[in-house]
C-alpha positions as CSV (number, residue, x, y, z in Angstrom):
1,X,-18.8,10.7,-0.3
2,X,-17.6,13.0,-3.0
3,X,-13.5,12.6,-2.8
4,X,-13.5,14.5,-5.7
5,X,-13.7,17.8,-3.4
6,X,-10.5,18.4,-1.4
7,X,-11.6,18.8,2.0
8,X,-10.4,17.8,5.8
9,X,-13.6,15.8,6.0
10,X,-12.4,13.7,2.5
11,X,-9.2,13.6,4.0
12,X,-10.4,12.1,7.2
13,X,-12.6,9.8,5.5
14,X,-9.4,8.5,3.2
15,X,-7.2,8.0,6.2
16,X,-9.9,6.1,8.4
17,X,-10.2,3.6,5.0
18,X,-6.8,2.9,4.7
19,X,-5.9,1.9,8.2
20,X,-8.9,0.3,8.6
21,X,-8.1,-2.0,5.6
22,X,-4.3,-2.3,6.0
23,X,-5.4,-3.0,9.7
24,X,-3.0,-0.4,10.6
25,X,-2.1,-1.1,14.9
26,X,-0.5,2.6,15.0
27,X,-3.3,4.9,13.2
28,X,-2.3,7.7,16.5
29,X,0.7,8.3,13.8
30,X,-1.8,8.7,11.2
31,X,-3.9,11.9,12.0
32,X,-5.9,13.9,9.6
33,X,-4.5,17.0,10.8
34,X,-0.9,15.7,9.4
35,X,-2.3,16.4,6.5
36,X,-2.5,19.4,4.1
37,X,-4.9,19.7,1.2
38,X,-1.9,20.1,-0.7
39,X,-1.2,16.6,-0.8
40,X,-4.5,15.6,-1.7
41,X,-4.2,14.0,-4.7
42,X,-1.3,12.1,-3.6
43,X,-3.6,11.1,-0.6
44,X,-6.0,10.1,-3.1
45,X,-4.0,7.7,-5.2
46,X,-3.2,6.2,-2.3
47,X,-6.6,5.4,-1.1
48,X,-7.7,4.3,-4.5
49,X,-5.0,1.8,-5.0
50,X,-5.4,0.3,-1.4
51,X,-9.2,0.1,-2.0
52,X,-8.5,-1.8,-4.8
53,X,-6.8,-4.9,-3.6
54,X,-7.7,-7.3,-1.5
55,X,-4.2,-8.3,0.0
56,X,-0.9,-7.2,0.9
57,X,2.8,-8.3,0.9
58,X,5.2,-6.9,3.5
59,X,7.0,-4.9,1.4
60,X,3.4,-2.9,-0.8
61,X,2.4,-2.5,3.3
62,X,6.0,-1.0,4.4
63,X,5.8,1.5,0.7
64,X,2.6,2.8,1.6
65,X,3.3,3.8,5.2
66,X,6.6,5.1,4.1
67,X,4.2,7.1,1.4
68,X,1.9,8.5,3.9
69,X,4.6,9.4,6.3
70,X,6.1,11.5,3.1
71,X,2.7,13.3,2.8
72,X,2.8,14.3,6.0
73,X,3.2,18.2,6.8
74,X,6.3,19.2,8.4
């Protein structure tokens, strides 16, 4: 996957990583189509940092929803 291209399929792919590896219960709130190429680097940082650690406190898990729900369009 080349995530250097900003495209709805990259974005998808990005999304399903993160809430797969925060083990995210609520990913319905999470929907590609929230989400505007816009934003993509943003998105991307995002990803990168989560795919980078292997654990979570509380608090890094409730910043990087609150994050993604600042990403979102609308």
């Amino acid at each position: 996957m080349d995530l250097s291209k900003k495209t709805s399929e990259n974005i998808e792919f990005m999304l399903e990583g993160i809430t797969n590896k925060l083990r995210m219960v609520n990913v319905g709130a999470i929907q590609p189509s929230h989400f505007d190429e816009e934003k993509y680097e943003d998105l991307r940082d995002i990803y990168d940092m989560v795919m980078r650690k292997d654990q979570f406190s509380t608090s890094e898990l409730q910043a990087i929803v609150t994050e993604l729900g600042n990403l979102r369009r609308g």
